[in-house]
Residue, then its C-alpha position, 0 to 999 in steps of 0.5 A: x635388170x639382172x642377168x642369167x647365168x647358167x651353170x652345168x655340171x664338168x661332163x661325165x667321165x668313163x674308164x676303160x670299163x664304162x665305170x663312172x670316174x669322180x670329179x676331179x678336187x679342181x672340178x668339184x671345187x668350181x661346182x661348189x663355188x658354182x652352187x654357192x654362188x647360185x644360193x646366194x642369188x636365191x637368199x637375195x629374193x625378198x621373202x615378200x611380193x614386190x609391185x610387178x609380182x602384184x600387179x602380175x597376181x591382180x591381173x591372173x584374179x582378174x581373168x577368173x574371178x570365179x576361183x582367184x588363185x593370189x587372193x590376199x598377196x596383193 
C-alpha cells in the first residue's frame, strides 16, 4: 500500500508595510526538494491501466451502458 504525503508551501511572510518577503535559500530549497520528490512519485504511475483501474472502468460502463465512458481501456 502507498502512503500519502502532504507537502505545503513555508507560510507567507509580510513587513512592516504588508509587502510580501521572499522565501528564505533554506525554505526555497526544502520546496524544490519537496517538488522533485512529488514528480518523482508521479514518473512512477505506469502510463497504462492496471487491474483495479479496469476492473474500476468495467464496472462505471456497466452502470450506463448507454454512454460508456472507458470503453477500449479495458
Amino acid at each position: 500500500m502507498s502512503t500519502t504525503t502532504t507537502t505545503t508551501s513555508p507560510p507567507a511572510r509580510f513587513d512592516a508595510e504588508g509587502r510580501l518577503l521572499p522565501w528564505t535559500d533554506a525554505e526555497q530549497a526544502r520546496h524544490a526538494e519537496a517538488v522533485r520528490e512529488g514528480m518523482a512519485r508521479l514518473a512512477e504511475i505506469p502510463d497504462e491501466p492496471g487491474e483495479d483501474d479496469r476492473d474500476f472502468f468495467r464496472a462505471m460502463d456497466a452502470d450506463r451502458p448507454e454512454r460508456p465512458l472507458f470503453e477500449g481501456y479495458y
